[in-house]
N, C-alpha and C positions, 0 to 999 in steps of 0.2 A: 626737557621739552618733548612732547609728543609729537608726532607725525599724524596727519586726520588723510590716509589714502584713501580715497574714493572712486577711482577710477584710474587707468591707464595701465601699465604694463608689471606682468605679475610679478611676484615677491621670488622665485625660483625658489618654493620651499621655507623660505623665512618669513618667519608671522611679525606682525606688527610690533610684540612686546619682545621678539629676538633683536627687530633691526635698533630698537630702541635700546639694549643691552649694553651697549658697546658704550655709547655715546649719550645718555641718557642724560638731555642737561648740559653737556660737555659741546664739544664742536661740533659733533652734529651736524655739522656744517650750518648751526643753528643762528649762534650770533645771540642766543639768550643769555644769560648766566651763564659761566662754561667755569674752564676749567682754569686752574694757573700753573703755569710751570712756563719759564720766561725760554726762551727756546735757542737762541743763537747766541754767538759774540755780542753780547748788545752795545754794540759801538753805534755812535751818535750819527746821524745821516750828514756824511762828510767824506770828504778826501784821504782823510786820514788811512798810513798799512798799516796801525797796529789799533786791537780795539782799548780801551780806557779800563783800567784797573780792573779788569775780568777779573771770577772769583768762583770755583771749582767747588767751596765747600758744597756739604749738603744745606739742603732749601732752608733748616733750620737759621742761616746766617743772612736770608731774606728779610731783613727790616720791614718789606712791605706784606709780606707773608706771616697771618696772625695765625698762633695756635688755636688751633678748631674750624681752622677756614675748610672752606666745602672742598678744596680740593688738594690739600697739602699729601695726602698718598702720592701721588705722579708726582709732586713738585720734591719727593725724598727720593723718590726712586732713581728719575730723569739723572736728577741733580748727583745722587752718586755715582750713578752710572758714568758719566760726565757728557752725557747728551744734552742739559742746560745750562746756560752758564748765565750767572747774575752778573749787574755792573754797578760795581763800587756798594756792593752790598745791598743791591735793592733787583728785583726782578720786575716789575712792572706788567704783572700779569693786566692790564686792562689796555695796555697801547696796540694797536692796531701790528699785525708784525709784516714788515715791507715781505716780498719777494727776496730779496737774497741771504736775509736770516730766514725762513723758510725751508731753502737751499742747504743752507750749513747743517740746520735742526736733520734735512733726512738725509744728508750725508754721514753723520753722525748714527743715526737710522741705523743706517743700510752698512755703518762699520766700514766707509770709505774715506774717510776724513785723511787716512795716514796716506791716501795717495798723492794728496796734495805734495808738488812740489813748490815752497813758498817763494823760492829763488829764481825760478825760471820766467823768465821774460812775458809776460802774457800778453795776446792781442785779442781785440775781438774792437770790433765796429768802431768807430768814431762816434756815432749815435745810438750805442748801445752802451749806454751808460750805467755804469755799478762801482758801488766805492772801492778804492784799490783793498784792501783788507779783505772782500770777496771775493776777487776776481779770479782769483786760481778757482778756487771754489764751483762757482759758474763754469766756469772751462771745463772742470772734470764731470759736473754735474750733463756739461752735455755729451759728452765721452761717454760715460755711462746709462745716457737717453735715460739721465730720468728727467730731463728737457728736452721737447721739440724745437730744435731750430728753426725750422723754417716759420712755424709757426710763434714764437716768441721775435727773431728777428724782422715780422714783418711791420713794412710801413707804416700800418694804423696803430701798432703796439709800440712804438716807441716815438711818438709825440713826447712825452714825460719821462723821468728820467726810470729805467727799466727794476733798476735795483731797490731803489726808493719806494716806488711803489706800494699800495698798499696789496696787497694779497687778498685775492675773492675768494667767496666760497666755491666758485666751481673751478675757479683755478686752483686752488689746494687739494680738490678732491683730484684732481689729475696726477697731481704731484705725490700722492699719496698711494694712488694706484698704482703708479710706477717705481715708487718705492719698494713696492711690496711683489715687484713683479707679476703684476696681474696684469699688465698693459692688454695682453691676450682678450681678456673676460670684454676689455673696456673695448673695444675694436667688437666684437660678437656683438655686444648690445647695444652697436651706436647708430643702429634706427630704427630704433624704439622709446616710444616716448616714456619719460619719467614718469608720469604720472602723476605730477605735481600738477595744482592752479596756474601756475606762471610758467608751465613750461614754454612756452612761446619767447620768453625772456632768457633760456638758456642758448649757450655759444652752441653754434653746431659739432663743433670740433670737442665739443667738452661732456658732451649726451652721454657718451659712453661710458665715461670714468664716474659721472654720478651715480649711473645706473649699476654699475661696476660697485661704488662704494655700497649701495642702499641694500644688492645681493649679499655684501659681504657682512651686512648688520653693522657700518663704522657711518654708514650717514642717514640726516632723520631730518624731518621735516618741521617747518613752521606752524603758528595756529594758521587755518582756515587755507590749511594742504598746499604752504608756499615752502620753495628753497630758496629765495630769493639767491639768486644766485651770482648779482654781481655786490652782493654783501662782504663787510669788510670779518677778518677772524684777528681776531687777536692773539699775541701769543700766550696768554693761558691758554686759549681752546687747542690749537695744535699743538702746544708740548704737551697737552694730558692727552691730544689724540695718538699720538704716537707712544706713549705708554701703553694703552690697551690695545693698540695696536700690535705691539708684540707679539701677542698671542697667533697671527697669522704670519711670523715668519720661526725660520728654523735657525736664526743667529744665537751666538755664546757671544754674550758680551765677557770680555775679558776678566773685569773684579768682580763676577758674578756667577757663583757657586750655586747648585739646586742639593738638594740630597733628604738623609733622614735624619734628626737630632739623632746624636749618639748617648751627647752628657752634655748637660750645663753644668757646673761647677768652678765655684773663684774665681766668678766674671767671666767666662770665658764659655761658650757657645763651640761645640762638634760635630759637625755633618757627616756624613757617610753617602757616597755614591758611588756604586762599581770599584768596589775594594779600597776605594782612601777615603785618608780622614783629614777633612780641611778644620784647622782650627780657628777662631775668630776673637778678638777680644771684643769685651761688652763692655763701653765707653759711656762718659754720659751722655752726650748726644745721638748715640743709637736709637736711632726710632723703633717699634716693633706696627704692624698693620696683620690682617687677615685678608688673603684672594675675597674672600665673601662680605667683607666692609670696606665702607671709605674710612670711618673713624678711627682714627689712631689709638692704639692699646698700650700694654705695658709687658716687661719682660713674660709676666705670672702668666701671660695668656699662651707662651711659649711654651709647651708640651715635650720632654722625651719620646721620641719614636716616632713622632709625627715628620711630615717632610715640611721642608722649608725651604725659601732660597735668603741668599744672604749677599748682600753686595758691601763690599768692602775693599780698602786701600790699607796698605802697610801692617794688614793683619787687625786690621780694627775693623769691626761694625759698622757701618754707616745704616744698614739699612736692614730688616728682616721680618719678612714676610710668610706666614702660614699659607701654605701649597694646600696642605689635604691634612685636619685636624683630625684626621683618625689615626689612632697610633698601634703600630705594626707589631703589635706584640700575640702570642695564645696563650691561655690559660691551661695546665694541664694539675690535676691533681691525682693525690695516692697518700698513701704509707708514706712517712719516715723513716730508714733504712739504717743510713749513716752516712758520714763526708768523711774523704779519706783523703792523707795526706797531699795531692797530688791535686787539689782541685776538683775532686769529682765528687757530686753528690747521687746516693742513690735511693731510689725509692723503692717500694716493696709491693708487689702487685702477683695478682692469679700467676701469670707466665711469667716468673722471674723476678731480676733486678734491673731494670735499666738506670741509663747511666746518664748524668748531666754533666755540662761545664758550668762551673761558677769562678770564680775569681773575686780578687778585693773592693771589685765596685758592687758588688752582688748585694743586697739589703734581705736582712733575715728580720720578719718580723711577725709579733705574737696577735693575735686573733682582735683587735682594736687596732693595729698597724703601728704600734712602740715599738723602735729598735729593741733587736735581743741578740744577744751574742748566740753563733751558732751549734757553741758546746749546750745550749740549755735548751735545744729540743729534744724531749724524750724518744725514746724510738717506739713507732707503731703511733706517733702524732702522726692527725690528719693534717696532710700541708697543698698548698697550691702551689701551684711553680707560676711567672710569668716570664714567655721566655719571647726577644725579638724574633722577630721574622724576616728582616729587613739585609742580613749577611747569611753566608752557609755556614759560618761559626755556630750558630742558633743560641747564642749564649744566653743563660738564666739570668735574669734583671732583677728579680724580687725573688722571695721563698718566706712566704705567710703559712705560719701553723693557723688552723679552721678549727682545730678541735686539741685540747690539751690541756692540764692543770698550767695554775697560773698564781703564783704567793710571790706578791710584793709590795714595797711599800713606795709610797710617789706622795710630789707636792703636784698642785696646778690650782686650778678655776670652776666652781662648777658650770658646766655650760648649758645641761638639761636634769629633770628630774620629774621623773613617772612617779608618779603618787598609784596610782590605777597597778600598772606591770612593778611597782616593786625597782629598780632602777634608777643609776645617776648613771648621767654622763659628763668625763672629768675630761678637761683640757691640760694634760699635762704640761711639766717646764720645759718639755720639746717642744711644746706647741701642737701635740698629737691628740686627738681624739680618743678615749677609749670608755667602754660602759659596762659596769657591771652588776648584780642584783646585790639587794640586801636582804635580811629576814628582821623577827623578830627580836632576835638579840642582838642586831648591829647597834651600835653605839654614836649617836650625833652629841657632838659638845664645841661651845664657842665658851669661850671663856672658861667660867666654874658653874654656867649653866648647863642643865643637859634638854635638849631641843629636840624635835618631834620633828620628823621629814618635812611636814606640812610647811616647818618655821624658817627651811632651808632657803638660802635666797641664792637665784643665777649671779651668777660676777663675782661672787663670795671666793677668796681665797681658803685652799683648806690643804689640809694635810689627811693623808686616806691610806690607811692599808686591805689588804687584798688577800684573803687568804680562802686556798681553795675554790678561787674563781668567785669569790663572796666575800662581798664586801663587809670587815669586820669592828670598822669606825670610821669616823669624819670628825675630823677636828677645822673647826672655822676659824684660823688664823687671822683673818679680818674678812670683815664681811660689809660690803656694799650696803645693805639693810637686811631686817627681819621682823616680820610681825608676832603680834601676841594678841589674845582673845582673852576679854570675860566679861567682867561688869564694872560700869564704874561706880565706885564705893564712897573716894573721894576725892578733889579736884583744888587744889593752887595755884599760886602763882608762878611757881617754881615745880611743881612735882604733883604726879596723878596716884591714886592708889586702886588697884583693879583688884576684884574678886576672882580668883580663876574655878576653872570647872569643877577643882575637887574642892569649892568653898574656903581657901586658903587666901589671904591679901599677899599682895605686892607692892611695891612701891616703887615706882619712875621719875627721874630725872626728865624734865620739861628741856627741851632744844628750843633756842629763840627764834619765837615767834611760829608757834606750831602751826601747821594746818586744819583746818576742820572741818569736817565733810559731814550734813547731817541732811540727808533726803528730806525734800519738798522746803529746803530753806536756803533763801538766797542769800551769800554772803556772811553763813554764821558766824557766831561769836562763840569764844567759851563759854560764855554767861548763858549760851542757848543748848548747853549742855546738861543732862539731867543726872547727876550724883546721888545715890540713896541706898542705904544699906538695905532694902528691901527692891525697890522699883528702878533702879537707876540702869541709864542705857546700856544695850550691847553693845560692844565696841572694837572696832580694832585697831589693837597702838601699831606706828609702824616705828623701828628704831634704827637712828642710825649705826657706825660702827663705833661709835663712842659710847654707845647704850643708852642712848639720850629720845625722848621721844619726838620725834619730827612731823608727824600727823594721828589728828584722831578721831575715828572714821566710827560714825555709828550704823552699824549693821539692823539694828530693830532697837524699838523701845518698847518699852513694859507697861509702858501707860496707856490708858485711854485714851480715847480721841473722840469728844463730841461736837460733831460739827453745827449743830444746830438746835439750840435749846430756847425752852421760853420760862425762863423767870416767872418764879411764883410769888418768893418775895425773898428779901433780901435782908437779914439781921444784925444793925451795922454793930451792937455791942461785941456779941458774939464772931461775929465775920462770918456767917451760915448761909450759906445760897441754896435755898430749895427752888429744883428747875423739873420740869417735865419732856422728857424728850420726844421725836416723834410719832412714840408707839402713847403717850401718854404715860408712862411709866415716873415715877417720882428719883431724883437725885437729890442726896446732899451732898454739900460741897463747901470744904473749909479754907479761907484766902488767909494768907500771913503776907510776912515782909519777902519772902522770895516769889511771891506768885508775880509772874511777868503781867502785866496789867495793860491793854492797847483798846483804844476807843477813837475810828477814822484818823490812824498815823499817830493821836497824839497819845501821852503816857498819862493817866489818872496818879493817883496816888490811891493808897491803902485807905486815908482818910475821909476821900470824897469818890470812890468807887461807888459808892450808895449811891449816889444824887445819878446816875445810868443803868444802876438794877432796880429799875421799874415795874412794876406787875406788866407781865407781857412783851417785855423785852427778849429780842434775840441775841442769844450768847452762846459764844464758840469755849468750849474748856477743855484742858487737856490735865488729868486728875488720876493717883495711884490711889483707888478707895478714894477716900472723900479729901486726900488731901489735893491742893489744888495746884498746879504748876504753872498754870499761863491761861488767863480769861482773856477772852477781845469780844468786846460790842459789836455784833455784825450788823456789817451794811452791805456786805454784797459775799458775792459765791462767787470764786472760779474755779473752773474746772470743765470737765468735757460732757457734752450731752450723752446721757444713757437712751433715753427713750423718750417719747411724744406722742402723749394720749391725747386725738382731737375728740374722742367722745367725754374724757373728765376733764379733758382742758388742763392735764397734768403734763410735767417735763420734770426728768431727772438728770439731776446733776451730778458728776462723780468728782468728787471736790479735788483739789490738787494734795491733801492731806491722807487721802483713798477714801471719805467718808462721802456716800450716796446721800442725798436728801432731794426730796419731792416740793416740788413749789408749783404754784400759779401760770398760767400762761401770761407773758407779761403785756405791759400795758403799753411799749413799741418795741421795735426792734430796731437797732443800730448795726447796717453794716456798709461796708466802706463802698461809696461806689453805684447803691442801691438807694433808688428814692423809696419811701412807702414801703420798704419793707417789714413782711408779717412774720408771724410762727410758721409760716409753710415754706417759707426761705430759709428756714433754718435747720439741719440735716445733723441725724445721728452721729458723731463722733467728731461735729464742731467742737472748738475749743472759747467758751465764751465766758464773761464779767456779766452776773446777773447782780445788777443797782436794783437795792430794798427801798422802797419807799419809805415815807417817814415812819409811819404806824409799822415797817418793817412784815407789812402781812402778805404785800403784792410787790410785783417786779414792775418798776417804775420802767425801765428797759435794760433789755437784752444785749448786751453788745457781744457780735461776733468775731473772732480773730480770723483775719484773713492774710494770704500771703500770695504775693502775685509780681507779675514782672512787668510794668510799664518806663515808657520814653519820658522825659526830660524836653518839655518843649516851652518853658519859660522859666527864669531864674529872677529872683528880688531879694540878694543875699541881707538888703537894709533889713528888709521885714522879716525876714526869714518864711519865705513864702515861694514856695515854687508848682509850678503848673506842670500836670504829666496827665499821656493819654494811654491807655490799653485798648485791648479788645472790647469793653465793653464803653468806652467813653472818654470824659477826659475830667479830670477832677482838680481843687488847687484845693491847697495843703500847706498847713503852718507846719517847719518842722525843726520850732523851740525846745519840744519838749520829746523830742526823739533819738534816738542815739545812734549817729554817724559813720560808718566807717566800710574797710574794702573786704575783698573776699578773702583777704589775709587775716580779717580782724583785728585792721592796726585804725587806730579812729581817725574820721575827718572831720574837714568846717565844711559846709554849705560853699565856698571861694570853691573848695576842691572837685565841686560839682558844674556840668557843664551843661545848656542844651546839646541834645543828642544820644546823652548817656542814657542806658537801661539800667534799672536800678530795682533792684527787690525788697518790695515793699512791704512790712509786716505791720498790719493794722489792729488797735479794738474798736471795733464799729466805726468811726468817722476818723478817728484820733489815730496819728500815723506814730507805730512802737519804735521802729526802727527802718532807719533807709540803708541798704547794702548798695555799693558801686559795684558792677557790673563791670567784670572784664574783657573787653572787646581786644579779638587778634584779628589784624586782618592782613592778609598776604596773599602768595601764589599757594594751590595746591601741589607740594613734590611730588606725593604721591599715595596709593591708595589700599588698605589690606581690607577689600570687603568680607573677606571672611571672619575675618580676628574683629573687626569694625572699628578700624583705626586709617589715621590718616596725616599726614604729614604735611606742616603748614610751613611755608617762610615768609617773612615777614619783610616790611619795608627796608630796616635795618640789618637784615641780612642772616637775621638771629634764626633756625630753624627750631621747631617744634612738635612735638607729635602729640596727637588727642585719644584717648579710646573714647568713642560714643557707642560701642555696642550696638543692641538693636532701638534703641532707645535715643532717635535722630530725626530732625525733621528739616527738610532743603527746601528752603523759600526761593523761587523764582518768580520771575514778573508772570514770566507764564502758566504759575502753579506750585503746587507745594509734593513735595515729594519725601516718603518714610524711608528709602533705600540710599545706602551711601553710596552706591553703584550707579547713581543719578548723576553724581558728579565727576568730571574730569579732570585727568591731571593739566595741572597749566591754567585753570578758572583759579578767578581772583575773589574770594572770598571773604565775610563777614563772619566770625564764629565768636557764640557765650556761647555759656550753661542759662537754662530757666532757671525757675523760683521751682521745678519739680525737681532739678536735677537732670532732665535732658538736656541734649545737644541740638541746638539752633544752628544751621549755616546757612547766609544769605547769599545766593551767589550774586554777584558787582556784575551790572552789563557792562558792557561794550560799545565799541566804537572806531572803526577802522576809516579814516579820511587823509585827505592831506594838508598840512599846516599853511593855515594862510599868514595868519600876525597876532603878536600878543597886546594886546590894549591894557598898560598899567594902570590907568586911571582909576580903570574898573574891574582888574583883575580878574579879566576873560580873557579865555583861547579863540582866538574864531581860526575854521576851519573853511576849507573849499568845501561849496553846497556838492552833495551829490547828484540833482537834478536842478534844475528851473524852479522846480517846485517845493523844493527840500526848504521847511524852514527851521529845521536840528542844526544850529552850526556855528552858534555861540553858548558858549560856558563858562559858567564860573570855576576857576581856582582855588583850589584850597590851600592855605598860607603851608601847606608841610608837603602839598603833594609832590609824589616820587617819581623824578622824572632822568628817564637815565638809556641807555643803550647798549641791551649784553649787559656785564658789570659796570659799567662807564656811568657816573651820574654827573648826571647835564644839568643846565640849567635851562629856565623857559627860555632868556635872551637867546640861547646858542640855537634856537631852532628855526631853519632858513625855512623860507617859502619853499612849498612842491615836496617837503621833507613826508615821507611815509610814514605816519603812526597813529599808532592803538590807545586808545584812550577807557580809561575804567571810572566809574561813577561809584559815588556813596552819595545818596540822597541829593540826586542831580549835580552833585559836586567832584570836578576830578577830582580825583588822588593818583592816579599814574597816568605817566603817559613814557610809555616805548616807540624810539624809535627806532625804525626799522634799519 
């Protein structure tokens, strides 16, 4: 949650995004979404002195605390520490927390809890009622003024029972100040106004401690610059607030160590601070976190040398924490010298030999970072030293040779390979990275094949030796896949036979059910594959580790491609097609029983192919010399528009095949959306279907592909017919004969579609190609990186997200449209897709701040108190999911009383939230 300060008394130095640091979303004295960490004894509001099966573990033993919740950092911390305690296994971060758990929570704080004497007799008022279980508690709590008596004991304050209580926000911020010993700050500032909207609604007695908090960066403000400040806080927000609260006192909590990793090793975690080493074991239920995230990490993110703190019970881990992920080590290099019996390593430099400690944790390793034993650095090897910084021991941690011969032999993986620089990079059986060049006589072989760099594949297991820093072989002990290049020659059922580049055949083993990849063809077949000892395709096999081939990819074909011929005539004895192309040039062309034969979808035969090569027919062939591979009877062209000559009334088309041909202006144009459109609607590097008329000599019409984003604003799943409008209108649409599905590319029905959804429409002229479903988020905004142009959404269900829209954004408000993410704030409740271009849409949701009158089921409207006489805003409809909740708390409509304060957000005049306040 944000704070919107607009007037009243100044920040002393703290900017809006410091006060908001601390408490960012948390207590804040917010009362929004906050934090959870369950805070006291959580004993039941009762009479009872002992609280109900309390439970000490860390927050991980919270049943109601889910991994990846927003604020389970504080709730491991708290929890180890033993400043939280859960009941019967559950923390209840969303119940409101009385006043005398409150109490216990900063006694705990403040590391005063052990004064409690639980034995001694306590008194305090008749009418100052707290469960016995508290009661000491309270008594030392005012001992130690971090309670005013007089002012808690008074009159008006104990109408209701005192303990029970719910705890306000501006009574917690008191109690927090005096936690922390700043009562001082809170007395200077308490006649001055907050500077809040509602400060007229703050306690007099309580001015100071807000204003106290707000200096201190631990309290923040509501939308529209309120504290509300006899709002309820639950105990998430106050056990996370006293987590970061930490930071302004100077306590040691007892099972909680600070220092520098010394070593991780065999589970077990070593700190160093001011000459000792506290050691820790690393359990399974050790958390790890970073000072600079919420999100929960894992050991790896855990660094030597880095400082840490680490909170733990009986020599175990519960909890650790990255302090400062920089790690305290310098680099020093030189010469090789020698190591001498005694530990010491020396180097060799201008002025002498200085002198190192090393010892058996010391790691020696060779210029790729492979262990090496420290007999096998030559002397006069260039080496680095890295040595801590962190003790006056200054002991050497690593000792890497940088320059030195290197003969050996290793298994691993390959992980990269420079074709360009000459180079593999091997992931050895340590698991280490290391790289080295090859030349021309390096040696590749997988099997009894001998393989060419190009053929090497990443993930391939191999075996490699190394000699003289130069790699002298690679043997592929299995290999993940590898490609092969040449021509196909010839083609089965079972097995392919390829020509390679020195003119040699081959022969491969077919894998079931190969893949086959053949540009400008959708879904091909084998059968669409071209085999011939003179013309047949380039190709590349890929194989798996069986040698089997798995896909077969044609890189170019040999053949000809005419996209546009006209029949001279046709010689059905012979099967001779004499055609003239569009230079007027003469082709023959000879059809058998393999030429693939297509006339509008359907398949001719060899026999009656004549009765469609007609004098003046248009015909597509694709022909090595005059044999023929595949004829189709054209009736139409697609492909993209090259040019549009309105003086010859010419358009060029570049075929989807890559063949250019010139035709007619046609005789209409089809596109989606557009009455009466002409050729001058139709724009250079459209993507269109040019329909041949019948004589095949003019373009009956043009249809153009279009792709665009409109609304869902009528559904008739019977007919399959739905109504949508855009920017330019509203159009209805059959869509039988179009193909369904989301932005995942998993398919849908037409049921799966709704009014209201935005959807991406891919058209040819009227006829809709494909409908995409459009996925809408809509939430809070967390928060905002305008520079990076990213922005962080949560959603109704709690689920958080982040977007990059770069600069490529656009922010719909009622009151206009704005290209900057910097338009938006954190805390608006927003509407976010992607276009049909690929940018970022966010709508931001209005508002609505009233007070709740009644909910009418009938007709599933809110009505609300008029804000004037005149006001006639103040009935709405309901939307059957909207999110209606308080802080974390979700409410229902029933629970909301007349005079109740809340924030209402719209989608298309429709709530979907309402907060209360």
């Amino acid at each position: 949650m944000s704070g919107n300060y607009k007037s009243g008394r100044p920040f002393r130095g703290y900017s809006s995004k410091a006060v908001s640091a601390i408490l960012a979303g948390a207590i804040a004295l917010s009362g929004a979404s906050a934090v959870n960490a369950d805070g006291a004894a959580a004993v039941a509001a009762t009479t009872s002195t002992t609280p109900a099966a309390t439970t000490t573990a860390v927050a991980s033993a919270f049943s109601d605390v889910k991994s990846g919740f927003w604020a389970e950092k504080h709730i491991y911390k708290l929890a180890a520490q033993g400043i939280v305690i859960g009941n019967n296994g559950n923390f209840r971060p969303s119940d409101p927390v009385t006043q005398q758990e409150a109490v216990l929570m900063a006694l705990r704080f403040m590391k005063l809890q052990n004064m409690v004497d639980k034995d001694a007799q306590v008194a305090l008022p008749t009418d100052f009622k707290v469960s016995n279980y508290y009661k000491p508690y309270v008594v030392l709590a005012f001992q130690q003024k971090l309670l005013d008596k007089t002012l808690e004991m008074a009159p008006d304050n104990l109408k209701t029972s005192w303990g029970e209580r719910k705890a306000t926000r501006e009574w917690i911020a008191e109690v927090l100040i005096r936690a922390l010993g700043k009562s001082a700050d809170a007395v200077a500032a308490s006649t001055e106004p907050t500077g809040f909207a509602d400060d007229a609604k703050v306690s007099s007695s309580k001015r100071g401690y807000i204003n106290a908090a707000v200096d201190l960066g631990l309290a923040n403000g509501l939308d529209g610059n309120r504290f509300d400040p006899q709002g309820a806080v639950t105990r998430a927000q106050l056990a996370t607030f006293l987590s970061r609260a930490q930071a302004h006192n100077t306590l040691v909590y007892d099972n909680t160590a600070t220092g520098t990793v010394s070593e991780i090793k065999d589970d077990k975690i070593t700190i160093y601070d001011n000459g000792k080493l506290s050691t820790f074991n690393l359990v399974s239920s050790t958390v790890y976190f970073s000072s600079a995230s919420e999100i929960k990490g894992s050991l790896n993110d855990i660094k030597p040398y880095t400082k840490v703190m680490v909170i733990g019970t009986n020599s175990n881990a519960a909890y650790v924490e990255v302090i400062d992920p920089k790690q305290q080590v310098e680099s020093i290099q030189g010469s090789f010298a020698m190591i001498t019996g005694n530990n010491k390593l020396f180097m060799k430099t201008a002025d002498g030999y200085p002198e190192y400690i090393i010892d058996a944790a010391t790691s020696f390793l060779d210029v790729n970072g492979v262990k090496i034993e420290p007999s096998s650095i030559a002397p006069d090897s260039l080496i680095k030293l890295l040595r801590e910084t962190y003790t006056s021991t200054r002991k050497v941690v690593s000792v890497q040779v940088t320059s030195g011969v290197i003969n050996k032999n290793g298994t691993g993986t390959l992980k990269a390979i420079d074709l360009n620089g000459k180079s593999i990079t091997f992931k050895n059986a340590a698991g280490v990275e290391e790289t080295f060049k090859w030349n021309d006589t390096t040696i590749f072989r997988y099997q009894n094949s001998i393989l060419t760099a190009a053929e090497l594949k990443v993930g391939s297991a191999v075996k490699y030796t190394i000699s003289n820093n130069l790699i002298q072989s690679v043997e592929v002990t299995e290999s993940v896949e590898r490609t092969l290049q040449g021509t196909l020659y010839e083609l089965s059922s079972s097995s392919v036979v390829y020509k390679k580049s020195d003119g040699t055949k081959e022969v491969k083993l077919l894998a079931a059910a190969p893949v086959i990849v053949i540009p400008g063809i959708t879904n091909p077949l084998a059968s669409d594959l071209i085999a011939d000892a003179i013309g047949g395709d380039n190709i590349r096999l890929t194989l798996n580790s069986s040698d089997q081939v798995t896909k077969i990819e044609v890189t170019s074909r040999q053949i000809e491609l005419f996209a546009s011929l006209t029949v001279v005539s046709y010689n059905v004895k012979n099967k001779l097609l004499t055609a003239l192309d569009s230079s007027n040039k003469p082709h023959l062309f000879t059809l058998d029983e393999k030429t693939k034969l297509t006339n509008e979808g359907t398949v001719p035969t060899l026999a009656n192919i004549g009765n469609f090569l007609t004098e003046g027919r248009k015909v597509a062939v694709s022909a090595i010399g005059q044999r023929t591979f595949s004829l189709e009877v054209v009736t139409k062209y697609e492909g993209t528009v090259t040019s549009i000559n309105t003086t010859t009334q010419k358009i060029e088309v570049k075929t989807n095949e890559g063949q250019t041909i010139t035709l007619p202006f046609p005789i209409s144009v089809d596109i989606f959306g557009r009455t009466n459109a002409t050729i001058a609607d139709v724009a250079v590097g459209n993507t269109v279907s040019a329909v041949l008329a019948g004589n095949q000599e003019v373009i009956s019409v043009l249809r153009v592909k279009a792709i665009q984003q409109v609304m869902v604003t009528f559904l008739d799943t019977t007919s399959n017919r739905m109504n949508v409008k855009w920017a330019g209108g509203t159009s209805n649409i059959y869509t039988s004969g179009a193909v369904l599905n989301n932005e995942a590319g998993e398919t849908l029905k037409l049921t799966d579609f709704k009014v209201g959804d935005y959807v991406n429409l891919v058209s040819i002229g009227s006829s809709p190609v494909s409908l995409q479903l459009v996925k809408l988020t809509t939430g809070q905004v967390l928060s905002l990186d305008t520079t990076g142009g990213t922005l962080t959404v949560k959603n109704f269900a709690g689920t958080t997200q982040s977007f990059l829209s770069g600069n490529n954004v656009k922010i719909i408000r009622a009151s206009g449209t704005s290209t900057s993410l910097s338009s938006l704030a954190v805390s608006e409740r927003v509407e976010l897709r992607k276009d049909a271009d690929g940018s970022t849409i966010i709508r931001v949701l209005p508002m609505l701040s009233r007070y709740f009158s009644r909910y009418e089921s009938s007709s599933n409207q809110v009505v609300v108190k008029r804000d004037s006489i005149n006001d006639e805003n103040y009935r709405f409809q309901l939307a059957s999911n909207a999110y209606i909740h308080q802080g974390d708390t979700t409410l229902t409509v029933q629970s909301l009383k007349e005079n109740d304060n809340i924030t209402v957000y719209f989608n298309n005049d429709v709530i979907i939230e309402i907060v209360k306040q």
